[in-house]
Each structure stands twice: as structure tokens, then as C-alpha cells.
C-alpha positions in Angstrom: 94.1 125.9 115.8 95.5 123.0 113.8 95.2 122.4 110.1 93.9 118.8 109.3 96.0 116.5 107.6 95.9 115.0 104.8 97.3 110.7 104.1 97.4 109.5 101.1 97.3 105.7 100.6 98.2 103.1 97.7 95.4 101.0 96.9 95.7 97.2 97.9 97.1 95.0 95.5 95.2 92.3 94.6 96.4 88.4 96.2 96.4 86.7 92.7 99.8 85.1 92.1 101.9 85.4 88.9 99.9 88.7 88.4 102.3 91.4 87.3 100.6 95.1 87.7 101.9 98.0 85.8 102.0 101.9 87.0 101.7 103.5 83.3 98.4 103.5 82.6 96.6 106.6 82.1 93.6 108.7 83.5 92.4 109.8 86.7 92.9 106.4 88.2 97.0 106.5 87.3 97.7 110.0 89.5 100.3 109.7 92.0 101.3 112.9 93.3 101.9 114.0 96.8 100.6 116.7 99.3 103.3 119.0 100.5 102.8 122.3 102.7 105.2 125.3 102.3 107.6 126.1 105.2 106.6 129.6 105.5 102.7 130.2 105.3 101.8 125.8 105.5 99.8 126.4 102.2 99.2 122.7 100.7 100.4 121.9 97.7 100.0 118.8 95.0 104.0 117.5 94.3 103.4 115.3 91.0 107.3 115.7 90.0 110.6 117.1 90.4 109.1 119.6 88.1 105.6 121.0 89.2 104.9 124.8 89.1 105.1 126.9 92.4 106.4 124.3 93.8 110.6 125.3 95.1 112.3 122.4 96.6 115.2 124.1 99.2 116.4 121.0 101.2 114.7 117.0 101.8 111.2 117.4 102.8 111.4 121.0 103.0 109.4 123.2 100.2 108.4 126.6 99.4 105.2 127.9 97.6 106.2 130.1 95.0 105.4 132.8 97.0 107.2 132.9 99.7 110.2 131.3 97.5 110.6 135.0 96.1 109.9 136.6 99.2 112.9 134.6 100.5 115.0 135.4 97.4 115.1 131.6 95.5 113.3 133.1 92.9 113.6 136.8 91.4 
């Protein structure tokens, strides 16, 4: 049995010339973060930085869940 996936998409911009947009404002509307699944147990996980808790980055596109990070020995 398969596990569904998830796609996140960035809104459409608006066709208005001369129209600058900016990413910092702030609220529910301003959260960009990305789905990721561990490479061990496929748990999801929300990425928001280079920085997010039980989140352990080992290679590109490849994470662990904090979990199985210590089961594999990245974290003690």
C-alpha cells in the first residue's frame, strides 16, 4: 500500500505590470516550508529551514527524522 503524496504549489502571481511583490510579509499567508519524508521509516516532515527540529539533513534530498538519525548514529 502506497502513502499519498503530498505537492505543494506557489500561488499565481498576479498579471499586473510594474507590480513588484515581496516574500517578507508575515502570518499564516507568508509560510513556505517544504514536506520531506525520512529515509528510514517515510514519516513526513515540514522543512521550513536549514534549521528545523528533528529534522537531520545526511546528503541532497536525503533526510532523517530524529529518530532514526540516532538509531543510525548522526545523533547521540
Amino acid at each position: 500500500m502506497s502513502s499519498p503524496s503530498v505537492q505543494v504549489q506557489p500561488q499565481p502571481s498576479s498579471g499586473a505590470k510594474g507590480v513588484s511583490h515581496t516574500t517578507k510579509e508575515s502570518g499564516p499567508a507568508a509560510m513556505n516550508f517544504d514536506i520531506v519524508r525520512c529515509s528510514r521509516c517515510q514519516r513526513s516532515m515540514s522543512l521550513e529551514n536549514d534549521s528545523s527540529p528533528g529534522v537531520v539533513r545526511f546528503g541532497m534530498n536525503s533526510y532523517y527524522c530524529s529518530r532514526c538519525a540516532s538509531m543510525v548514529g548522526f545523533i547521540r
